[in-house]
LOMARDREN-892326 format. One record per atom (N, C-alpha, C): residue number from 1; z, y, x. Coordinates in pm, whole numbers. Each point is the difference from the previous one (the first is absolute). Layout:
<nodes>
+-----+--------+--------+--------+
! pos !      w !      v !      u !
+-----+--------+--------+--------+
! NUM !      Z !      Y !      X !
...
+-----+--------+--------+--------+
</nodes>
This chain:
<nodes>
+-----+--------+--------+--------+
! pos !      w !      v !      u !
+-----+--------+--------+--------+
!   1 !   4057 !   4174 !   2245 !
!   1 !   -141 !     30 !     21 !
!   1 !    -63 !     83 !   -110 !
!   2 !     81 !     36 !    -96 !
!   2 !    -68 !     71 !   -100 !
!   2 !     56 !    153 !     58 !
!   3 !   -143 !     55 !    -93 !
!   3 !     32 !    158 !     35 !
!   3 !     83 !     81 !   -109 !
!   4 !     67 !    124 !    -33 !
!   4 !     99 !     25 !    -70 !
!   4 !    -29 !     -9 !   -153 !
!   5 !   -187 !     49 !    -52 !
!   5 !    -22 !    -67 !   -119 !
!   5 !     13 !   -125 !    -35 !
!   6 !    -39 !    -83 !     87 !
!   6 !     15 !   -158 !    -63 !
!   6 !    127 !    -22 !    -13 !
!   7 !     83 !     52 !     83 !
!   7 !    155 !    -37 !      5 !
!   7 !     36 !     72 !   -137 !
!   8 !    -37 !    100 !    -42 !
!   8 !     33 !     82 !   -111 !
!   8 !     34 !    -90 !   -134 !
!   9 !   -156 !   -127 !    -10 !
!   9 !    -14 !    -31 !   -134 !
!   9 !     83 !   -135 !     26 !
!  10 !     54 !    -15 !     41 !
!  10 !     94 !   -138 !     39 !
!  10 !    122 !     22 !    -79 !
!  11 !    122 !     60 !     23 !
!  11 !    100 !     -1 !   -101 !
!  11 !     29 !     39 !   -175 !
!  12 !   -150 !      5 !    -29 !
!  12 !     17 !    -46 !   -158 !
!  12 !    -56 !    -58 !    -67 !
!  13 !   -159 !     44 !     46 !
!  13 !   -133 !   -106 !    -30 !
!  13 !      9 !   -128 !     15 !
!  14 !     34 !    -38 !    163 !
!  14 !     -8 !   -123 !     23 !
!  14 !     94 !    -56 !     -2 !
!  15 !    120 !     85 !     21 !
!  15 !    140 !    -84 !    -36 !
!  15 !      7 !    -17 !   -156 !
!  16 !    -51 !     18 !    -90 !
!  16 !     13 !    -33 !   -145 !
!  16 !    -81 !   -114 !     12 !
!  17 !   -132 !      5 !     31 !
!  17 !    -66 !   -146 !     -7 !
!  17 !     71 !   -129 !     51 !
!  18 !     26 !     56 !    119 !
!  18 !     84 !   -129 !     63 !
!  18 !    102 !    -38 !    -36 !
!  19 !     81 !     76 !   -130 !
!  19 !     99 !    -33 !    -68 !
!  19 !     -8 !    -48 !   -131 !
!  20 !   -138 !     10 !    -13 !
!  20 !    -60 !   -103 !   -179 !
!  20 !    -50 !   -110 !    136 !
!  21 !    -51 !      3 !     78 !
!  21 !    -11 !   -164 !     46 !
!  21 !     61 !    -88 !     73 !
!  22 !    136 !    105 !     32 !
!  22 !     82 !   -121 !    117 !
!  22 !    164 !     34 !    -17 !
!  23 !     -4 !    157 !   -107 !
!  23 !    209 !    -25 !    -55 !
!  23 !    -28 !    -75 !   -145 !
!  24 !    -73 !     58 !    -93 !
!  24 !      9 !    -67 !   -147 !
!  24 !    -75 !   -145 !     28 !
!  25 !    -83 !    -27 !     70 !
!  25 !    -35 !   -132 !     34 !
!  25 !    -51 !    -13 !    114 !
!  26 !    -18 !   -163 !     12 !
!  26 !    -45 !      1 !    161 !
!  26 !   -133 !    -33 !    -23 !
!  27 !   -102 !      8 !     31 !
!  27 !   -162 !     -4 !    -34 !
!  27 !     -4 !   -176 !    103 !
!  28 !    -66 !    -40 !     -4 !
!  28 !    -30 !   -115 !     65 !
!  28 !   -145 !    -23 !     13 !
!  29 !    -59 !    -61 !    116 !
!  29 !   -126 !     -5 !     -9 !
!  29 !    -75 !    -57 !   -104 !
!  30 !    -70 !      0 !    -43 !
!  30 !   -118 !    -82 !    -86 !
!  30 !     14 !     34 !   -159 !
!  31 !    152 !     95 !     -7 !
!  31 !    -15 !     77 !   -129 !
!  31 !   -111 !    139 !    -56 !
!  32 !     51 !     41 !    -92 !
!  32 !    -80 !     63 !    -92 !
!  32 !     89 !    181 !     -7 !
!  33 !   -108 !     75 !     18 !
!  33 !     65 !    172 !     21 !
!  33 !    -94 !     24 !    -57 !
!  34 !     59 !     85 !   -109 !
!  34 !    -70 !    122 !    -39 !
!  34 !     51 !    148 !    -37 !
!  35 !    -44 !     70 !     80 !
!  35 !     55 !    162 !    -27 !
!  35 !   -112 !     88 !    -61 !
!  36 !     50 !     96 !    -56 !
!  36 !    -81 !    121 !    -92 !
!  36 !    -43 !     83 !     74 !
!  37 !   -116 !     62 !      5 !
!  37 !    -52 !     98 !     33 !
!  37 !     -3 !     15 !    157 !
!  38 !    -42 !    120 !     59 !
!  38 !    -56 !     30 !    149 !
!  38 !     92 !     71 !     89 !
!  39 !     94 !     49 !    -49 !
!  39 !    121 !     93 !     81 !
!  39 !     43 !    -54 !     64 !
!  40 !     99 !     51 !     85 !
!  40 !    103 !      4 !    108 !
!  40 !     54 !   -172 !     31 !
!  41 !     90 !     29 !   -134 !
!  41 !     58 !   -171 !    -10 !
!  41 !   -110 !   -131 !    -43 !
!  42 !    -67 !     22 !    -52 !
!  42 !    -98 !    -92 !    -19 !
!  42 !    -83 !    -30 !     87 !
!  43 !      4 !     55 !    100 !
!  43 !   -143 !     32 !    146 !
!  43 !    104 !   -112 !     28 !
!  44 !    147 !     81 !     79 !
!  44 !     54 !    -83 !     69 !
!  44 !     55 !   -143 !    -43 !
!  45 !      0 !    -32 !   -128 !
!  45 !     38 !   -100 !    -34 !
!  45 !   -120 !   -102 !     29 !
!  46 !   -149 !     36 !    -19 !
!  46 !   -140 !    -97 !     14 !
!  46 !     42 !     -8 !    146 !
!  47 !     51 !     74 !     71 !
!  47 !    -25 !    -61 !    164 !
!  47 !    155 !    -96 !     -1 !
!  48 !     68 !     68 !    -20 !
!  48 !    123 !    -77 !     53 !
!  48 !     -2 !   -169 !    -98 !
!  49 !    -11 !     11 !    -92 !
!  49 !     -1 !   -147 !    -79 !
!  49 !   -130 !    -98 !    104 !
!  50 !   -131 !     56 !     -6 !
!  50 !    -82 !    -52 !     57 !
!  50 !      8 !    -76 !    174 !
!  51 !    151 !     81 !     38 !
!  51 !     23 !    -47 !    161 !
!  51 !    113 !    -90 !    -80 !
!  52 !     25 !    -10 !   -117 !
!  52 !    114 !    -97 !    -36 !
!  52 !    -59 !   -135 !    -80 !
!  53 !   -126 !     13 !     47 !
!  53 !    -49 !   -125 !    -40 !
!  53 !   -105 !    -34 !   -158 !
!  54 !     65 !    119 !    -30 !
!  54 !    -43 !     10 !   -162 !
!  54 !   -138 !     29 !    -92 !
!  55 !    -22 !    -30 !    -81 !
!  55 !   -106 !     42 !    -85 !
!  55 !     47 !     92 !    -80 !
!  56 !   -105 !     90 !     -2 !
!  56 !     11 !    145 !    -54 !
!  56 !   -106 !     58 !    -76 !
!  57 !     36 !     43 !    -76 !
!  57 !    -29 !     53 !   -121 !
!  57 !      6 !    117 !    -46 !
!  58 !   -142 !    142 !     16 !
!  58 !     43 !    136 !    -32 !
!  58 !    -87 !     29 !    -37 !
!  59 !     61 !     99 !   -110 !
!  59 !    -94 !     81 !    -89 !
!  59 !      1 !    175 !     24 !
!  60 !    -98 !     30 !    -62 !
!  60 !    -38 !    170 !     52 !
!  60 !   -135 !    -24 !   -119 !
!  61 !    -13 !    212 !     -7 !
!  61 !    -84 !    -24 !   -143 !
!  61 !   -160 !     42 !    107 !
!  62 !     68 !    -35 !    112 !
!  62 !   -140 !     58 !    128 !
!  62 !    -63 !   -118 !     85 !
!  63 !   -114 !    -21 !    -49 !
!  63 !    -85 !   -124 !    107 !
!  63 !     36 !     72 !    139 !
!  64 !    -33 !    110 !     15 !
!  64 !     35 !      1 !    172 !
!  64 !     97 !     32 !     51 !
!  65 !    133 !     41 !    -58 !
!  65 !    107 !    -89 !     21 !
!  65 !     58 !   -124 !     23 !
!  66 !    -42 !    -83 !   -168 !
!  66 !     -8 !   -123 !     69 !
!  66 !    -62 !    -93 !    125 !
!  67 !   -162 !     97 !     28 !
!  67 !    -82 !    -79 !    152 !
!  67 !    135 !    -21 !    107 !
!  68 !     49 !    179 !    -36 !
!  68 !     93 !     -2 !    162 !
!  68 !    132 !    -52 !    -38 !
!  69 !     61 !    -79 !   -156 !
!  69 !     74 !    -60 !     56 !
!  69 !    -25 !   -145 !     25 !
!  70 !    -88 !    -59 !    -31 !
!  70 !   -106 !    -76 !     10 !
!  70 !     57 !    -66 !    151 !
!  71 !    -76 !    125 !     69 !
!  71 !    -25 !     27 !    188 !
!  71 !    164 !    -26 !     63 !
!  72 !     73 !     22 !    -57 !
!  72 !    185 !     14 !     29 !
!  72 !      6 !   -151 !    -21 !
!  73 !    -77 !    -93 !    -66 !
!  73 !     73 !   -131 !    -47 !
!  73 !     14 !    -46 !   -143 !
!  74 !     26 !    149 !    -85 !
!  74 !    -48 !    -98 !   -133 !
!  74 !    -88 !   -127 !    -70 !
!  75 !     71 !    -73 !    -15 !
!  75 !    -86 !   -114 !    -65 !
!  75 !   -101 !     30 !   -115 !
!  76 !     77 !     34 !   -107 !
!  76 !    -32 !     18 !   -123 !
!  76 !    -40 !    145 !    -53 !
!  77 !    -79 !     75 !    -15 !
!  77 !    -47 !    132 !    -60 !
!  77 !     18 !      0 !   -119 !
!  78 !     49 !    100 !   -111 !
!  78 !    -38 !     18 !   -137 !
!  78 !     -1 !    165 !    -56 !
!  79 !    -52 !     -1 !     -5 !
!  79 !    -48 !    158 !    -90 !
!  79 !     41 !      5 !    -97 !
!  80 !    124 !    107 !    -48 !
!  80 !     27 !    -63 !   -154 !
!  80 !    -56 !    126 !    -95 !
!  81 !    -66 !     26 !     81 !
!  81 !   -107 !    107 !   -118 !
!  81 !   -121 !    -85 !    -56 !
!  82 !     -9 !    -87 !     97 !
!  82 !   -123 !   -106 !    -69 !
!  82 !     85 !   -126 !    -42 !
!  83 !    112 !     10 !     16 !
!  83 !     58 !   -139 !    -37 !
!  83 !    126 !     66 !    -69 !
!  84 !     26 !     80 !   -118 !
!  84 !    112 !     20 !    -47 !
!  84 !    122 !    -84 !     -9 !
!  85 !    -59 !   -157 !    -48 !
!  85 !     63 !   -126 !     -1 !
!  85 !     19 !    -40 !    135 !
!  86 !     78 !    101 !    138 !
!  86 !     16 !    -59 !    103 !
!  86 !     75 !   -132 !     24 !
!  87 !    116 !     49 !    -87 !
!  87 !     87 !    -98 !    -11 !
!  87 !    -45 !   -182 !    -21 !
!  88 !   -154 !     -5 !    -90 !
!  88 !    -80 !   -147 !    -27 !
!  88 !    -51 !      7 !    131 !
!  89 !    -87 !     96 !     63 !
!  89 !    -72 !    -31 !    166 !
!  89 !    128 !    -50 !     90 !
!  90 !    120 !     21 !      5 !
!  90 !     86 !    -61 !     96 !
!  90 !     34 !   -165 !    -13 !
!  91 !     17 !    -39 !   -183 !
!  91 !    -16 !    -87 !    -40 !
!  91 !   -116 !    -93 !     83 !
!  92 !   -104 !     84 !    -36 !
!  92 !   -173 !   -104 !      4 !
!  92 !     20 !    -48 !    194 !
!  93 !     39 !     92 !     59 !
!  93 !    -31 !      2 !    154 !
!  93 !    144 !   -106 !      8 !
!  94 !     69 !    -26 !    -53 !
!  94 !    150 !    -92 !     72 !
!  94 !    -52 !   -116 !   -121 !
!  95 !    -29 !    -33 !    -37 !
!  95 !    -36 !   -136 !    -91 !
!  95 !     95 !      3 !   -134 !
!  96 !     32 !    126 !     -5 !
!  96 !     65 !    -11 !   -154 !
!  96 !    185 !     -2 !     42 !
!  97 !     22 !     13 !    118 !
!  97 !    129 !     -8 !     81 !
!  97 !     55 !    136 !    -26 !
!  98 !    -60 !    103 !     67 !
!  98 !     32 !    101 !     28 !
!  98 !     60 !     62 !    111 !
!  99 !     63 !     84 !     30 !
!  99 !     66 !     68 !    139 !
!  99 !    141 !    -29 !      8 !
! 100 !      3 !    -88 !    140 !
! 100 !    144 !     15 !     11 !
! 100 !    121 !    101 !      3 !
! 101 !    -45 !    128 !     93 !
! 101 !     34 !    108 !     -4 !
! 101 !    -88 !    124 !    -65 !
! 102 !     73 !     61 !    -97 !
! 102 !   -122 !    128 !    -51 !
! 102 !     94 !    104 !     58 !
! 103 !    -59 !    114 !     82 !
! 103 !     -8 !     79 !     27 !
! 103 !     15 !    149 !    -96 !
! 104 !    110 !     48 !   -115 !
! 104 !   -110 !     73 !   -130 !
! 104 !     85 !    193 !     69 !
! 105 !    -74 !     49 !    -15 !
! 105 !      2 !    112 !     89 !
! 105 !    -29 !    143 !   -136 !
! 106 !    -58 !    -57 !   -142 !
! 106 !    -86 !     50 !   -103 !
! 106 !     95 !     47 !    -84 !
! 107 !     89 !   -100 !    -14 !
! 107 !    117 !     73 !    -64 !
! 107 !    -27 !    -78 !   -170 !
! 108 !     51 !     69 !   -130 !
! 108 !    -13 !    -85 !   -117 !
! 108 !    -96 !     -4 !    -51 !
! 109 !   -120 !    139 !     70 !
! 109 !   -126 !   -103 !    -96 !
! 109 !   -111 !    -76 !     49 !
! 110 !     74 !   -115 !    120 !
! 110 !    -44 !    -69 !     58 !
! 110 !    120 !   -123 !     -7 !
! 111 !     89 !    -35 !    -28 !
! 111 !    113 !    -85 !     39 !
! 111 !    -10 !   -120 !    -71 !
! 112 !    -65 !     36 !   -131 !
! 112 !    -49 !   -150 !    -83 !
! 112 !    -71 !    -44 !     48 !
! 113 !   -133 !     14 !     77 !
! 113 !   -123 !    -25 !     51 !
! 113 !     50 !    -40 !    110 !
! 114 !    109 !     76 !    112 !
! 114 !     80 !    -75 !     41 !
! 114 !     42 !   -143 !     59 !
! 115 !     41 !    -11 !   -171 !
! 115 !    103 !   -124 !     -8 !
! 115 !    -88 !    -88 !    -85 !
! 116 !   -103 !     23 !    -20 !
! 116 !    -86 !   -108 !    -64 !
! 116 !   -125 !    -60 !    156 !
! 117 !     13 !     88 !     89 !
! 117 !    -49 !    -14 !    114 !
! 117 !     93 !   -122 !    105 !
! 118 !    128 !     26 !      2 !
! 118 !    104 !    -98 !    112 !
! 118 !    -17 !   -136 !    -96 !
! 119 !     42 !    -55 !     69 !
! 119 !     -5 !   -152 !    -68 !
! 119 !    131 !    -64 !     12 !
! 120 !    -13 !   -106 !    -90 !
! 120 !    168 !    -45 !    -70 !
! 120 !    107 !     19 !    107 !
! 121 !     86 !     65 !     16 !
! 121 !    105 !     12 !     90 !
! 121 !     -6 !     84 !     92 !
! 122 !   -122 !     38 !     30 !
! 122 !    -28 !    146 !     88 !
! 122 !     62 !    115 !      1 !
! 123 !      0 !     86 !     97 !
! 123 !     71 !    137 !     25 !
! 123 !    -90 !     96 !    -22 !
! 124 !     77 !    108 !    -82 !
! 124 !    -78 !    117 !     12 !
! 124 !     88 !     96 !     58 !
! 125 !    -58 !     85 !    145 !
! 125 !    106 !     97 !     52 !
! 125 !    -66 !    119 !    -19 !
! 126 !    119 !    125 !    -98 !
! 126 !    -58 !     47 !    -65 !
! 126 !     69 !    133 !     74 !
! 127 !   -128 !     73 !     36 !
! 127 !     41 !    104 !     87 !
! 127 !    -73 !    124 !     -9 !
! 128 !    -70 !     19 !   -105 !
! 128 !    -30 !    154 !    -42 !
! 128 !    -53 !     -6 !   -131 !
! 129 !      5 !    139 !    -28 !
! 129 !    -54 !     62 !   -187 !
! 129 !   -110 !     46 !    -11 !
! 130 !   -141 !    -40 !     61 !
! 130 !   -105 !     91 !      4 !
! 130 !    -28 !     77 !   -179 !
! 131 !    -21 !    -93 !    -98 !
! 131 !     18 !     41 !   -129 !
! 131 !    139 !    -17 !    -41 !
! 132 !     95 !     29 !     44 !
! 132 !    125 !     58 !   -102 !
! 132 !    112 !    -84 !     41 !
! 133 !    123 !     12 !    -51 !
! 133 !    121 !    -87 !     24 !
! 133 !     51 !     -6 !   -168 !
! 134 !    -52 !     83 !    -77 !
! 134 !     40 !    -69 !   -164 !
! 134 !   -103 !    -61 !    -53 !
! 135 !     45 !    -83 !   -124 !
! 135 !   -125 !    -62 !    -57 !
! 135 !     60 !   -146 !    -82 !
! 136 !   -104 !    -28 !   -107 !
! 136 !     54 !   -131 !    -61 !
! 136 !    -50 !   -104 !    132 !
! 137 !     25 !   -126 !    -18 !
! 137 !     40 !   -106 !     85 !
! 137 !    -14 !   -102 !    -46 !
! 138 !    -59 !    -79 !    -17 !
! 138 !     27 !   -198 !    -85 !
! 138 !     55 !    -12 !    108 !
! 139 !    152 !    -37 !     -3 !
! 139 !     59 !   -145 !     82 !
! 139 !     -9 !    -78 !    -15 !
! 140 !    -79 !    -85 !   -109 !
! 140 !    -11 !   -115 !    -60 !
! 140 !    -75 !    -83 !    158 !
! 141 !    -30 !     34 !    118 !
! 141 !    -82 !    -76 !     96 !
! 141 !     74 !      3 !    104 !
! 142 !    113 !    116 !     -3 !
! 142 !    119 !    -22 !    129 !
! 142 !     51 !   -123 !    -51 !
! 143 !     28 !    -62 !   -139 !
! 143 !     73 !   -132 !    -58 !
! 143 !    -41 !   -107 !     73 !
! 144 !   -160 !      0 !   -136 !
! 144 !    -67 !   -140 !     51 !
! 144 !    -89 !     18 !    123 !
! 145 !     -3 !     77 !     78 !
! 145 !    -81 !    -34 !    147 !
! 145 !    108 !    -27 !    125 !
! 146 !    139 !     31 !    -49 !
! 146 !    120 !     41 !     97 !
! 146 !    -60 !     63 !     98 !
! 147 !    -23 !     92 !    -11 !
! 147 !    -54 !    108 !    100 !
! 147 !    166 !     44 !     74 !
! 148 !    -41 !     79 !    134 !
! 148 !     77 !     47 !     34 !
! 148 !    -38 !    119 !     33 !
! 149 !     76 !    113 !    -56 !
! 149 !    -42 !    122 !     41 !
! 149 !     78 !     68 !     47 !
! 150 !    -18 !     39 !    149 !
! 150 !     94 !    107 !     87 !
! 150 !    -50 !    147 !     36 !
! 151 !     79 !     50 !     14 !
! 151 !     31 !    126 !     -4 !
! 151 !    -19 !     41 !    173 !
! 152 !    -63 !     57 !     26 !
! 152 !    -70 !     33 !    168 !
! 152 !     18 !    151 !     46 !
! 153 !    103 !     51 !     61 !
! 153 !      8 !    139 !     20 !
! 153 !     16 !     -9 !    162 !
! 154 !   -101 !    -12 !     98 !
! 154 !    -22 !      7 !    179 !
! 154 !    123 !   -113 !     -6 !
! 155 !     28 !     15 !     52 !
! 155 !    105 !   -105 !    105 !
! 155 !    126 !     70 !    109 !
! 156 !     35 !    -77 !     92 !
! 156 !    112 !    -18 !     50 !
! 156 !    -80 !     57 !    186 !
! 157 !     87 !     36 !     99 !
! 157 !    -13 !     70 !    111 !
! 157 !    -48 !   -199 !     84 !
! 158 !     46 !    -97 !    -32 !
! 158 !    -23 !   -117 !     47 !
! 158 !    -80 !    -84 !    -34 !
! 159 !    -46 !     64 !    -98 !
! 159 !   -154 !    -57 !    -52 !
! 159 !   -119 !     94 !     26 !
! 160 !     39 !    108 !     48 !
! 160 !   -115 !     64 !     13 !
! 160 !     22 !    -46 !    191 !
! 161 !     91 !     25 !     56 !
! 161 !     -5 !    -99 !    209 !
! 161 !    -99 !   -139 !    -92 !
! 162 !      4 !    -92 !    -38 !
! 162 !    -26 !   -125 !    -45 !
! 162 !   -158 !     45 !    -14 !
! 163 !    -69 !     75 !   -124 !
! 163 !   -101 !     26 !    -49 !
! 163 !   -142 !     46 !    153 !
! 164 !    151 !    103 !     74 !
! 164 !    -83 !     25 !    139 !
! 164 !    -38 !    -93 !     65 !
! 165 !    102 !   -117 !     51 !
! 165 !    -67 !    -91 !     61 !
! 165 !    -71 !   -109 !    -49 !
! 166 !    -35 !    -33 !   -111 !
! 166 !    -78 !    -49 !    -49 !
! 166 !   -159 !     98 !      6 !
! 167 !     13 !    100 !    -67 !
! 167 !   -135 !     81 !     89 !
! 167 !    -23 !     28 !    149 !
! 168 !     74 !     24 !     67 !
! 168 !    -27 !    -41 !    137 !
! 168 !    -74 !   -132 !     39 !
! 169 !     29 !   -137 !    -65 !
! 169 !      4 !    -95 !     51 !
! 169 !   -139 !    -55 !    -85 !
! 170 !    -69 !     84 !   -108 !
! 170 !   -110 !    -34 !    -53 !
! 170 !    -56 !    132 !     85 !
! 171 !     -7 !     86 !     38 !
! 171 !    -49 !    125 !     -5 !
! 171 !    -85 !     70 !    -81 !
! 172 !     83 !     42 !    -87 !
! 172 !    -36 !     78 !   -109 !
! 172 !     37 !    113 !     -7 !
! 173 !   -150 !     68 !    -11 !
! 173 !     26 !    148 !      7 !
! 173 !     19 !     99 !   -171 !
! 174 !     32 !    110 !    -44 !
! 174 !     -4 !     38 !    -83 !
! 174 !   -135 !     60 !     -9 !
! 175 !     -9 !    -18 !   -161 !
! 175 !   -120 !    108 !     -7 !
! 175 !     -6 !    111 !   -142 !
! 176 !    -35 !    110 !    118 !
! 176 !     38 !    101 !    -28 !
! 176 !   -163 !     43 !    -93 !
! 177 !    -30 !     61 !    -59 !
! 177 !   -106 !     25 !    -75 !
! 177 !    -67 !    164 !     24 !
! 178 !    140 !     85 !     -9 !
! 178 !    -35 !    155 !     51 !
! 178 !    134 !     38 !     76 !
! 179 !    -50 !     84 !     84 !
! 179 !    107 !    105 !     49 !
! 179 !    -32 !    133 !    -28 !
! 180 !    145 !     65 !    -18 !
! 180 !      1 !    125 !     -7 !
! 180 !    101 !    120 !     55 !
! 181 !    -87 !     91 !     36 !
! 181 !    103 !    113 !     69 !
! 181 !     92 !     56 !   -138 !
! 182 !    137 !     25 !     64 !
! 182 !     91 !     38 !   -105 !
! 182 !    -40 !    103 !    -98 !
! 183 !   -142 !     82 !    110 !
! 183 !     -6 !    113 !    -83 !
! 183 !    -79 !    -53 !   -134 !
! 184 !    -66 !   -102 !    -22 !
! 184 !    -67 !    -36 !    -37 !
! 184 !     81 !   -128 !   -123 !
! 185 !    125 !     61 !    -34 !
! 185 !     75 !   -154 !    -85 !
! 185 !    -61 !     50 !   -122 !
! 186 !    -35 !     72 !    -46 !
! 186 !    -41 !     17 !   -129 !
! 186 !   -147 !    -78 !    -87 !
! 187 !    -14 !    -21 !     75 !
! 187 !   -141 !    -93 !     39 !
! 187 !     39 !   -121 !     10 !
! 188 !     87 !    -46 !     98 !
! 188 !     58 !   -145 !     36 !
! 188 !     26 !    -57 !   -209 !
! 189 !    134 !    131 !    -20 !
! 189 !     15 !    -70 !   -128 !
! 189 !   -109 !    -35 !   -112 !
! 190 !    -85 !     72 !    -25 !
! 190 !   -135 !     69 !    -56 !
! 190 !    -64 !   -205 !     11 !
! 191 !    -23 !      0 !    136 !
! 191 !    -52 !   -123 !     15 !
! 191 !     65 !   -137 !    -52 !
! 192 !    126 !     24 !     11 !
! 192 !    114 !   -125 !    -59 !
! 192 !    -15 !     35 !   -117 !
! 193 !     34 !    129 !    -58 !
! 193 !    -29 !    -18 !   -195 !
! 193 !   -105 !    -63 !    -35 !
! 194 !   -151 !     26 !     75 !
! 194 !    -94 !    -70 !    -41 !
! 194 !    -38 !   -182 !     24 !
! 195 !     69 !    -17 !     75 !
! 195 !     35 !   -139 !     11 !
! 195 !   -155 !    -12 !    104 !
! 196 !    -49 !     42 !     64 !
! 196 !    -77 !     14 !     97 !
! 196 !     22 !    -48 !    159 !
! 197 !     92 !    -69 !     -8 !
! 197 !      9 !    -11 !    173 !
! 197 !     63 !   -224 !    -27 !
! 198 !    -34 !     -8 !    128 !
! 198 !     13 !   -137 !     20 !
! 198 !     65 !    -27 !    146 !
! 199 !    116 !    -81 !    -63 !
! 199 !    130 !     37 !    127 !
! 199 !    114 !    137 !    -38 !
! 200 !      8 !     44 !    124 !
! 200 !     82 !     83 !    -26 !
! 200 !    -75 !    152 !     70 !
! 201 !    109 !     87 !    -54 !
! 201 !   -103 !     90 !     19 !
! 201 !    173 !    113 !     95 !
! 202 !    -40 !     77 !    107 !
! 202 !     79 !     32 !     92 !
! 202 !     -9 !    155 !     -7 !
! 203 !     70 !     66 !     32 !
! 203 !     47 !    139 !     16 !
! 203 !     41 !      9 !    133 !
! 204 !    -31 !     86 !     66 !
! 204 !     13 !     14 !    151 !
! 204 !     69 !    136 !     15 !
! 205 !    109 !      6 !     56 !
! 205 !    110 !    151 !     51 !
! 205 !    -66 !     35 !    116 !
+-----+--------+--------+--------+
</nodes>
């Protein structure tokens, strides 16, 4: 029932989400999600965790971003332009617990904040570099928190059949933020450098 854009953002967007919440772990209802920012994988992760029962947790440095992910099911809002210390607001909103699953998409100069965010024994599935892939690191909290941190690159041809019928069976649609004529990709990117779009954003042949 989807048309060829929505079908578009399905084999990486949403098959990566669905592979930080159901190959590196299985989410269970009445737990704790939190993912970074407003893009692609993070859209789809607030819907798909939220049909998985879950409490969720997302940040963006945009109140009206957050309204509309808000509107998708987000539980929890945080701005970390007004809340630099996002990592204590995830704290304050779970009772000092923290997130079962973190979502970190930011890369290393977000991964401490991170891992001071999941709580004792929690997963972090770690699946993009928005600020960088080098950088110093305290492991001193992978020790004492026994964190688990996996490594998230899309998935498998049988998890993405799996991922489908699970959206079928919630009906969940993608959302797309802009479209654009091919002639017009220069712009598409223009808009992704600026970190301006919420969801995913489509190119049309």
């Amino acid at each position: 029932g989807y048309e060829f854009a929505e079908a578009a953002t399905l084999p990486i967007a949403a098959l990566t989400a669905w592979s930080a919440l159901r190959t590196v772990t299985q989410v269970k209802p009445g737990q704790t999600v939190l993912t970074l920012g407003t893009g692609g994988v993070s859209v789809f992760a607030v819907q798909l965790a939220k049909a998985m029962g879950a409490t969720v947790i997302i940040t963006s440095s945009s109140d009206e971003k957050l309204q509309r992910a808000g509107r998708l099911g987000a539980d929890h809002l945080v701005n970390y332009r007004r809340r630099p210390d996002w990592d204590r607001a995830v704290l304050e909103v779970t009772g000092g617990r923290g997130a079962d699953l973190t979502i970190e998409n930011g890369g290393i100069g977000t991964l401490e904040q991170s891992m001071r965010a999941t709580r004792v024994g929690g997963t972090i599935a770690y699946l993009g570099a928005l600020t960088g892939l080098k950088g110093e690191l305290n492991t001193a909290m992978i020790l004492s928190r026994r964190l688990h941190i996996a490594g998230v690159f899309v998935d498998s041809r049988s998890a993405l059949e799996a991922m489908n019928r699970f959206l079928e069976q919630h009906g969940i649609r993608p959302v797309i933020d802009r479209r654009f004529p091919f002639e017009q990709l220069p712009e598409a990117f223009r808009l992704m450098e600026a970190g301006g779009h919420f969801g995913k954003i489509v190119v049309e042949l």
